[in-house]
SEFIZA-3560 file (N, C-alpha, C; in Angstrom, 3 decimals):
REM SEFIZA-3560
<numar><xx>2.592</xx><yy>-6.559</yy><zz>-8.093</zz><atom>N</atom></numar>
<numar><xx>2.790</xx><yy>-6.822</yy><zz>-6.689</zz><atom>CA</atom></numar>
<numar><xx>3.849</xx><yy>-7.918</yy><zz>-6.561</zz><atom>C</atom></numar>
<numar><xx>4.737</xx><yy>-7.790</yy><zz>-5.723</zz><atom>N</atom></numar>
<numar><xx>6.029</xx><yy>-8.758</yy><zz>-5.715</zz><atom>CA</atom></numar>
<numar><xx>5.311</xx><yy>-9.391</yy><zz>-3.953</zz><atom>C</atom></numar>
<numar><xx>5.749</xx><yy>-10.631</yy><zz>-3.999</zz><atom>N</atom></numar>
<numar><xx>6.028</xx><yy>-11.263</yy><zz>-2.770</zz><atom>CA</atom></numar>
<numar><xx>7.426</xx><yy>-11.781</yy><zz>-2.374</zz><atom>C</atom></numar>
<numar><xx>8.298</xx><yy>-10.775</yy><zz>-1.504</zz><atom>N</atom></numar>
<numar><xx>9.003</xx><yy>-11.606</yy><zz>-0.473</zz><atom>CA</atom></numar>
<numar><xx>9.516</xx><yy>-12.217</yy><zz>0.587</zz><atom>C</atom></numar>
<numar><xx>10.621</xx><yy>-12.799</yy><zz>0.837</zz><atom>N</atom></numar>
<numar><xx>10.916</xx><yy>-13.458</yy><zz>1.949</zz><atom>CA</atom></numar>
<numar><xx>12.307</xx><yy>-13.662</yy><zz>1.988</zz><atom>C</atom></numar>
<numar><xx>12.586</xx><yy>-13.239</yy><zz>3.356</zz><atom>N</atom></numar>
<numar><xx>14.046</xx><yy>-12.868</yy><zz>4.080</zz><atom>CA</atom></numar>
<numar><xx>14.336</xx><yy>-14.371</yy><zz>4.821</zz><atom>C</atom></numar>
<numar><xx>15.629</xx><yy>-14.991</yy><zz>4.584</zz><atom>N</atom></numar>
<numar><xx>15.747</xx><yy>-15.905</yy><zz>5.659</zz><atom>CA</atom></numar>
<numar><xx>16.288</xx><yy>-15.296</yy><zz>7.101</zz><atom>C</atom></numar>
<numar><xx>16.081</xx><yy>-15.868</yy><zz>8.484</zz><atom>N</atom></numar>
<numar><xx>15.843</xx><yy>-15.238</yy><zz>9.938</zz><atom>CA</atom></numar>
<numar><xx>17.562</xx><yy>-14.681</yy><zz>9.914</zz><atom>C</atom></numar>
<numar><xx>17.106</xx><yy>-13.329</yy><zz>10.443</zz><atom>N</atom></numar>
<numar><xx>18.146</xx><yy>-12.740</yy><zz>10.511</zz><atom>CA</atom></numar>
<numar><xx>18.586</xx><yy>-11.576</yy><zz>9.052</zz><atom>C</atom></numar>
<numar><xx>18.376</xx><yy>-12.597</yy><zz>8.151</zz><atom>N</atom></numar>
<numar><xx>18.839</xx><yy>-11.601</yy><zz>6.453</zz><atom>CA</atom></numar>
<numar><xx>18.073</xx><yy>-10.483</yy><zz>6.309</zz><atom>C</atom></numar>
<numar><xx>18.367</xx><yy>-9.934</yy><zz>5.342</zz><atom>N</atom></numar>
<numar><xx>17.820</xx><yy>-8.348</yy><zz>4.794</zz><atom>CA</atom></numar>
<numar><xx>18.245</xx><yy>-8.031</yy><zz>3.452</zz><atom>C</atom></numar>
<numar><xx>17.842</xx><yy>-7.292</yy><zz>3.265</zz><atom>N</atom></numar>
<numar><xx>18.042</xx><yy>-6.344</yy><zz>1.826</zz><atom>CA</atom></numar>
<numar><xx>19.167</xx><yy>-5.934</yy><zz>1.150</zz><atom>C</atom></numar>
<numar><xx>20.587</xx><yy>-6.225</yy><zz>2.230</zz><atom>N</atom></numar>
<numar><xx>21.885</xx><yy>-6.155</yy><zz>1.630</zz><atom>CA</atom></numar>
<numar><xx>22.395</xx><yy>-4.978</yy><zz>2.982</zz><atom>C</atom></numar>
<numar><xx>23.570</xx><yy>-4.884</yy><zz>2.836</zz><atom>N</atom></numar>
<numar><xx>24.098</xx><yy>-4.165</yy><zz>3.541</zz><atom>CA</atom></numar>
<numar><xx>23.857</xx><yy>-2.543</yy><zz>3.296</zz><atom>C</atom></numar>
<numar><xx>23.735</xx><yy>-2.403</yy><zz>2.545</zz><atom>N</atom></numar>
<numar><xx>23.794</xx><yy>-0.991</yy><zz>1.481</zz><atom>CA</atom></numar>
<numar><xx>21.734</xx><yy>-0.982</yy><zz>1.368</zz><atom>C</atom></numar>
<numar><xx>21.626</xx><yy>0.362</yy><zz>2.068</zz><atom>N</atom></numar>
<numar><xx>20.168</xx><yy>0.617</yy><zz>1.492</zz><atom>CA</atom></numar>
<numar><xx>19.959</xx><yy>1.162</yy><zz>0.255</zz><atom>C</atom></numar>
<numar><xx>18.627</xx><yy>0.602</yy><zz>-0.330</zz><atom>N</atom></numar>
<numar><xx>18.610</xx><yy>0.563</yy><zz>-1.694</zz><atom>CA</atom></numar>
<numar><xx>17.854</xx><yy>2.308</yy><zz>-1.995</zz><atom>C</atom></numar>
<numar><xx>18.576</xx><yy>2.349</yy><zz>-3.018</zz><atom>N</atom></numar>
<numar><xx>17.883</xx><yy>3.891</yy><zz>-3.516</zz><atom>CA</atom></numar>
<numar><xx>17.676</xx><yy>4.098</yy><zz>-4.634</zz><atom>C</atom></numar>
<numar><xx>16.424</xx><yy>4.149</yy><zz>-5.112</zz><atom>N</atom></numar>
<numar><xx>15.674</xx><yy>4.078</yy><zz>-6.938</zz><atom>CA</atom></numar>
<numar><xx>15.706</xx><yy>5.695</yy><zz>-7.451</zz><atom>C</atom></numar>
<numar><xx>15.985</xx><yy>5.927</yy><zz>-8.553</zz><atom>N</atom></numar>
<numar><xx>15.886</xx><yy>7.294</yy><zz>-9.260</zz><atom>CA</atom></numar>
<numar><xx>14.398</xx><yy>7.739</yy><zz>-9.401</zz><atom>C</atom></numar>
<numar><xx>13.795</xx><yy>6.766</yy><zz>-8.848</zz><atom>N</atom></numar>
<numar><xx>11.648</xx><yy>7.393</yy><zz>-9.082</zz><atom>CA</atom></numar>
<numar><xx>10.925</xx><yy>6.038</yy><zz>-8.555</zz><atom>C</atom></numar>
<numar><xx>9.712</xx><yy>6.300</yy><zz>-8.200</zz><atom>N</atom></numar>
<numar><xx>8.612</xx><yy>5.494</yy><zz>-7.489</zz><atom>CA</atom></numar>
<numar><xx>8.102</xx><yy>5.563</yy><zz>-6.358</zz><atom>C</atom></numar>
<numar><xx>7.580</xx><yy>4.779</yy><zz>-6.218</zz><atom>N</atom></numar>
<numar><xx>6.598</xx><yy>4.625</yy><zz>-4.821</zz><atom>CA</atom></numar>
<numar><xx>7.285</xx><yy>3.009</yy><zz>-4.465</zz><atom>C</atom></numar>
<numar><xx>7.303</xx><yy>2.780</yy><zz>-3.023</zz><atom>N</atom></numar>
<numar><xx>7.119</xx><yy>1.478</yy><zz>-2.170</zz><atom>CA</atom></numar>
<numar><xx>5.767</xx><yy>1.368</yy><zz>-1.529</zz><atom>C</atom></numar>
<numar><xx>4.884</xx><yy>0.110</yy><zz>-1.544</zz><atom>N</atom></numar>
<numar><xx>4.349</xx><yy>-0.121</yy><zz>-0.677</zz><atom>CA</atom></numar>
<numar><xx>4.496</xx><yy>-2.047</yy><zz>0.321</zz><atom>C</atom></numar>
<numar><xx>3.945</xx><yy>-1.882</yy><zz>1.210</zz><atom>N</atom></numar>
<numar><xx>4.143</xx><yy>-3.072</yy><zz>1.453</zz><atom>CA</atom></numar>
<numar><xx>3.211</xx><yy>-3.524</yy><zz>2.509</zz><atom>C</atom></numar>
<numar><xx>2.673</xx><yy>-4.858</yy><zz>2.226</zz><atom>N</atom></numar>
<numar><xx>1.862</xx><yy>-5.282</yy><zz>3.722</zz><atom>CA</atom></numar>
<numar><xx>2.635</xx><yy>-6.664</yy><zz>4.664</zz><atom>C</atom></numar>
<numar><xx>2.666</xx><yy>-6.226</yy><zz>5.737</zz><atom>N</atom></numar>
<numar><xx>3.512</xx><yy>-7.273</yy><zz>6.498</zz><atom>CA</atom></numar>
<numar><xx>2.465</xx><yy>-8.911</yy><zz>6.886</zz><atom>C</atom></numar>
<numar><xx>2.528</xx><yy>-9.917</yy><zz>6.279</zz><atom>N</atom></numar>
<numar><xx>1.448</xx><yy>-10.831</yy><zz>6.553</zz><atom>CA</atom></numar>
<numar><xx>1.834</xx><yy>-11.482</yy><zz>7.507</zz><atom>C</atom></numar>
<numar><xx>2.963</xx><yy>-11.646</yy><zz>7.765</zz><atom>N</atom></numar>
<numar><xx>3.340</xx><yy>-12.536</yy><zz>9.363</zz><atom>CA</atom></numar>
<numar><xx>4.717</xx><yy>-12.063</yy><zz>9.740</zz><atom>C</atom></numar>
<numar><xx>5.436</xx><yy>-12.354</yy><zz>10.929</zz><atom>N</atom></numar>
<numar><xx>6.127</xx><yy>-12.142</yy><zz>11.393</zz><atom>CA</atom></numar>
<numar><xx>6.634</xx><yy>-10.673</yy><zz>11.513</zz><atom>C</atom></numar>
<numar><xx>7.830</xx><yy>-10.305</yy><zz>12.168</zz><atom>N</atom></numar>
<numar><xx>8.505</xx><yy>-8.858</yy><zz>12.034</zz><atom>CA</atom></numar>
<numar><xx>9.729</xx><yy>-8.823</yy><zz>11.327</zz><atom>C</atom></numar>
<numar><xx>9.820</xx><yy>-7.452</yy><zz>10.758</zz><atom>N</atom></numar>
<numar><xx>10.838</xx><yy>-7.062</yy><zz>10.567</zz><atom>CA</atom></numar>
<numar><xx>11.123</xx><yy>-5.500</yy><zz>10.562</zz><atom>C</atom></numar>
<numar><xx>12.428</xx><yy>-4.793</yy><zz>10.681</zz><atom>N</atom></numar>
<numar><xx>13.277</xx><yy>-3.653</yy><zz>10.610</zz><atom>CA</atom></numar>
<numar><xx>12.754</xx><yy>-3.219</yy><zz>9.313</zz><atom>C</atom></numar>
<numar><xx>12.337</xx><yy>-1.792</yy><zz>9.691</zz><atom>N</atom></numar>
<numar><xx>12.221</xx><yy>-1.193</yy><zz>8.370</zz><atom>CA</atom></numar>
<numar><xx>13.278</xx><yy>0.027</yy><zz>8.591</zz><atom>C</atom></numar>
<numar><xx>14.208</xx><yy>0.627</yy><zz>7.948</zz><atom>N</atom></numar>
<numar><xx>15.072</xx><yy>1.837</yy><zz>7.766</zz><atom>CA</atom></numar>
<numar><xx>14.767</xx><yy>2.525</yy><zz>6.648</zz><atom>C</atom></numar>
<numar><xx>13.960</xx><yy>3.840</yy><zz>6.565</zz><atom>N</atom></numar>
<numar><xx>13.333</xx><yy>4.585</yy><zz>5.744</zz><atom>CA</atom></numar>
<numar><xx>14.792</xx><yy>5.727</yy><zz>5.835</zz><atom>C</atom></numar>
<numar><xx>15.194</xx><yy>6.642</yy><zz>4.934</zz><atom>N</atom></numar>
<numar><xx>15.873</xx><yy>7.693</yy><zz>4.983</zz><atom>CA</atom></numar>
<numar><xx>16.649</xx><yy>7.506</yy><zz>6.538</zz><atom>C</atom></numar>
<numar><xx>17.234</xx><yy>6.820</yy><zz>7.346</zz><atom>N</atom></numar>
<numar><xx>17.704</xx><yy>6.286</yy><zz>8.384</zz><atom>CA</atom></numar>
<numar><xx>16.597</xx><yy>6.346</yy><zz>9.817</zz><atom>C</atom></numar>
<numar><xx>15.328</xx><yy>6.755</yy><zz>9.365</zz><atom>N</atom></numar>
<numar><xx>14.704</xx><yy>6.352</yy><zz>10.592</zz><atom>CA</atom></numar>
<numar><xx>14.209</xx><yy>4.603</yy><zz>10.192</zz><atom>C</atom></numar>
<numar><xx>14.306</xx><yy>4.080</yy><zz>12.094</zz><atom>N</atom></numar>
<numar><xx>13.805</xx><yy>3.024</yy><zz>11.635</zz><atom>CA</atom></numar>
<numar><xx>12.974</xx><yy>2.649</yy><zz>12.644</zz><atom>C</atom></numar>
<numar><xx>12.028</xx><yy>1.429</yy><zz>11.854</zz><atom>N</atom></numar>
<numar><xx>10.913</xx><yy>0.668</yy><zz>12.215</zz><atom>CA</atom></numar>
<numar><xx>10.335</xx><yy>-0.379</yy><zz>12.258</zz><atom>C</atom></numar>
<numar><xx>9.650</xx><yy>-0.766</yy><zz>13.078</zz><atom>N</atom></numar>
<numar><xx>9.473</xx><yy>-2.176</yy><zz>13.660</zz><atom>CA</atom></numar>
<numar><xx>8.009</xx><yy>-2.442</yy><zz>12.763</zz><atom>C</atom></numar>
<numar><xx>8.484</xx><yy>-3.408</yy><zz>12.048</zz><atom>N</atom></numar>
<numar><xx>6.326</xx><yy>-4.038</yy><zz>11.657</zz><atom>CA</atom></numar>
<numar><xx>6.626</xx><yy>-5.231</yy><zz>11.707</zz><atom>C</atom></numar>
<numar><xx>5.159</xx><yy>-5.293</yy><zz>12.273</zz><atom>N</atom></numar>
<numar><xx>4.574</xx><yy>-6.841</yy><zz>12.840</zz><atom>CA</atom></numar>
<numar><xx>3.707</xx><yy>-6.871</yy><zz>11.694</zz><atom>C</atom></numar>
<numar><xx>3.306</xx><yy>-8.114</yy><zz>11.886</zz><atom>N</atom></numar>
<numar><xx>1.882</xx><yy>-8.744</yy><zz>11.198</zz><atom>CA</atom></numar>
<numar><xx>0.535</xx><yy>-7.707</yy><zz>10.901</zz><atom>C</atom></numar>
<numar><xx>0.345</xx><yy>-7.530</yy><zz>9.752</zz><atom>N</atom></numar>
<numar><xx>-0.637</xx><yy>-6.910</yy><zz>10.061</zz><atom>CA</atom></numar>
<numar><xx>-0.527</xx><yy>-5.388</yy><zz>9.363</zz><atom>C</atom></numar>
<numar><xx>1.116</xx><yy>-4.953</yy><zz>9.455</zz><atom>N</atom></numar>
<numar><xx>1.306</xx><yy>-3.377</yy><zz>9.159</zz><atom>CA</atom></numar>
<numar><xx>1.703</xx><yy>-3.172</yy><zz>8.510</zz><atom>C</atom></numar>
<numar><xx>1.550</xx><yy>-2.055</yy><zz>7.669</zz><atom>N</atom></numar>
<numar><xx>1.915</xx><yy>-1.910</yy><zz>6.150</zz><atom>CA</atom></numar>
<numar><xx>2.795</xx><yy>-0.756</yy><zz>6.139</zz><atom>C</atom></numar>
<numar><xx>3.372</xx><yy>-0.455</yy><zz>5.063</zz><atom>N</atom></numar>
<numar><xx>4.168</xx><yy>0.788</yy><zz>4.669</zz><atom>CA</atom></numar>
<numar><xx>4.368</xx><yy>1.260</yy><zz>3.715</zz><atom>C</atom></numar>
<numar><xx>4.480</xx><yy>2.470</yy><zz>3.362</zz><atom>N</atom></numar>
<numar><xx>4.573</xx><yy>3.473</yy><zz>1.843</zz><atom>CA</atom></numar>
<numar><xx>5.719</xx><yy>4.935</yy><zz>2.230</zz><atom>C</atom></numar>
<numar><xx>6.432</xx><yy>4.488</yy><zz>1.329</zz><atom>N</atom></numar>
<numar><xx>6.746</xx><yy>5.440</yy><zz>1.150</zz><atom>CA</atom></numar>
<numar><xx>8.075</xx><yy>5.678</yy><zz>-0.454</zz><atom>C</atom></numar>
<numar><xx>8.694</xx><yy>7.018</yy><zz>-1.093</zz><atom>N</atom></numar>
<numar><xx>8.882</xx><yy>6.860</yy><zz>-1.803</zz><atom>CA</atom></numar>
<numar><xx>10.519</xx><yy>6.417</yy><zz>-1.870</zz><atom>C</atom></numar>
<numar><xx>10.570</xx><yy>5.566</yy><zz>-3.568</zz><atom>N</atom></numar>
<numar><xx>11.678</xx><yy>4.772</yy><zz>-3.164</zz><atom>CA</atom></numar>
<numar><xx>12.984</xx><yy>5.766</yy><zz>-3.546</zz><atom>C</atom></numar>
<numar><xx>13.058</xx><yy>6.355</yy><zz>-4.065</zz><atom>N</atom></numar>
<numar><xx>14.442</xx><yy>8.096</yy><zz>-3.842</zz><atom>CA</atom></numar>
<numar><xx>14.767</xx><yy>7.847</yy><zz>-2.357</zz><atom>C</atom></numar>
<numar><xx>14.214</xx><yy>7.580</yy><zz>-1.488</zz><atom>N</atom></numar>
<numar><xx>14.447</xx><yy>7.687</yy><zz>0.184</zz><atom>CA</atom></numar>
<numar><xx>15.705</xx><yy>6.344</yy><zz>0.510</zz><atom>C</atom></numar>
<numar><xx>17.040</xx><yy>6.350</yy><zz>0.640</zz><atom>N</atom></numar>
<numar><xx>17.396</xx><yy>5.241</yy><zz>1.264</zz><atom>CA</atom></numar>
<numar><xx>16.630</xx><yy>4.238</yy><zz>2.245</zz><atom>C</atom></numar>
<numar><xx>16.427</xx><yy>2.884</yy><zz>1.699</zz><atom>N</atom></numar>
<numar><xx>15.782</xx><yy>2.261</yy><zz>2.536</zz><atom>CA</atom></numar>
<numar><xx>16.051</xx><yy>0.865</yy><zz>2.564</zz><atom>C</atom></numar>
<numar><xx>15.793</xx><yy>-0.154</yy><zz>3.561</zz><atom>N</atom></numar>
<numar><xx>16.559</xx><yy>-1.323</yy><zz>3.791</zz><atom>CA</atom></numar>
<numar><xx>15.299</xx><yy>-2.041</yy><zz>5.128</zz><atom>C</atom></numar>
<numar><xx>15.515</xx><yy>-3.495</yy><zz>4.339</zz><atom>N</atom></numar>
<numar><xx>14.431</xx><yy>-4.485</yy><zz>5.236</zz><atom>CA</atom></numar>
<numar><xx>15.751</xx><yy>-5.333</yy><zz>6.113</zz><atom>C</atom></numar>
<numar><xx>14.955</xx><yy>-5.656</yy><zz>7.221</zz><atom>N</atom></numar>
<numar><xx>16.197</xx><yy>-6.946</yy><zz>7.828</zz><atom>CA</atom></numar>
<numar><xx>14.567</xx><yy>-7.961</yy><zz>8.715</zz><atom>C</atom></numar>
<numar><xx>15.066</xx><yy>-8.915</yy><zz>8.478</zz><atom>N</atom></numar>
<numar><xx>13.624</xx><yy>-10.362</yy><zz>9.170</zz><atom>CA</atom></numar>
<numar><xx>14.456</xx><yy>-10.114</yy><zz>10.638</zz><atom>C</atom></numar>
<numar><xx>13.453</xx><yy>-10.072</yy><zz>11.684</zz><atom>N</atom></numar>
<numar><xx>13.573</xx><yy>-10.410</yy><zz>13.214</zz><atom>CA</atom></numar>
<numar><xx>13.473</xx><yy>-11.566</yy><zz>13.386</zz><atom>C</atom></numar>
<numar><xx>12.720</xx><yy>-12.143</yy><zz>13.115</zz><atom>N</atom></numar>
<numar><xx>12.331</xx><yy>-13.425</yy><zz>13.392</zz><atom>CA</atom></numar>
<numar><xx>12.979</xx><yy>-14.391</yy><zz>12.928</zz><atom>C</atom></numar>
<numar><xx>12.806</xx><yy>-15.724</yy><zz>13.559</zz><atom>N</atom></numar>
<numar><xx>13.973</xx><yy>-16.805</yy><zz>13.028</zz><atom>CA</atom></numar>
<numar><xx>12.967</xx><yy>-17.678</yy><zz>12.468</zz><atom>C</atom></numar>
<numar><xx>12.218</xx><yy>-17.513</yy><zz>11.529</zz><atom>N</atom></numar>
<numar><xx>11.570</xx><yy>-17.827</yy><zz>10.327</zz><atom>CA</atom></numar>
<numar><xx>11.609</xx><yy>-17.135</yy><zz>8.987</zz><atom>C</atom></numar>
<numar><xx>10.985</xx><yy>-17.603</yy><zz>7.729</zz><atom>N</atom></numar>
<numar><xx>10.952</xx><yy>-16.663</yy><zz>6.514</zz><atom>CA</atom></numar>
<numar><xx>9.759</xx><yy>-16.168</yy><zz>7.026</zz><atom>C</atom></numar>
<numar><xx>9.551</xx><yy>-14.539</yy><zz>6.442</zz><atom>N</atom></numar>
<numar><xx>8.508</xx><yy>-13.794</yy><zz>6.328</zz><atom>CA</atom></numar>
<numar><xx>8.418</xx><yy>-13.324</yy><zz>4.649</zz><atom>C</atom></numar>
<numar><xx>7.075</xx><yy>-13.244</yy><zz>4.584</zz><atom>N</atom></numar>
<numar><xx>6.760</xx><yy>-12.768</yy><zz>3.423</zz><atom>CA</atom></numar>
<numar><xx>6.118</xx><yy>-11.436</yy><zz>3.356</zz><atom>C</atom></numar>
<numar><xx>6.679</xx><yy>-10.558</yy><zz>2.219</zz><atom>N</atom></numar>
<numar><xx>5.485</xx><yy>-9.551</yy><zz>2.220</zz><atom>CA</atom></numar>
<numar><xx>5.464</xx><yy>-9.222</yy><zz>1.353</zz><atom>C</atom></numar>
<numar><xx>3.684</xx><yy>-8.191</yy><zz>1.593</zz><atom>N</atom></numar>
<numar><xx>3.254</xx><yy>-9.003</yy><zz>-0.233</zz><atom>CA</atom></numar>
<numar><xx>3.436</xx><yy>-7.378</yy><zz>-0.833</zz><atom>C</atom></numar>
//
């Protein structure tokens, strides 16, 4: 299990990341951020989690003008 944290505003890089095999999961413990799965995208708050596999272009960005962590 990895824990991270975006400074307000940052993300995952410009370029969504795309793995040759696996699974993502993730639980959001505070704040929001942008999720972009295969180019749909999504809002999680506190509280909401996500799965899906990592072959799918995908990319985090922090809303909030704090660090968020997720675990």
């Amino acid at each position: 299990m990895l824990r991270e944290q975006y400074a307000p505003g940052a993300g995952s890089g410009a370029e969504p990341i795309v793995h040759a095999v696996g699974e993502k999961c993730g639980l959001l413990t505070r704040g929001a951020i942008e999720l972009t799965v295969d180019g749909q995208i999504s809002v999680l708050t506190e509280g909401d989690g996500c799965y899906f596999p990592t072959t799918l272009p995908h990319s985090f960005r922090n809303l909030t003008t704090s660090l968020w962590p997720r675990v």
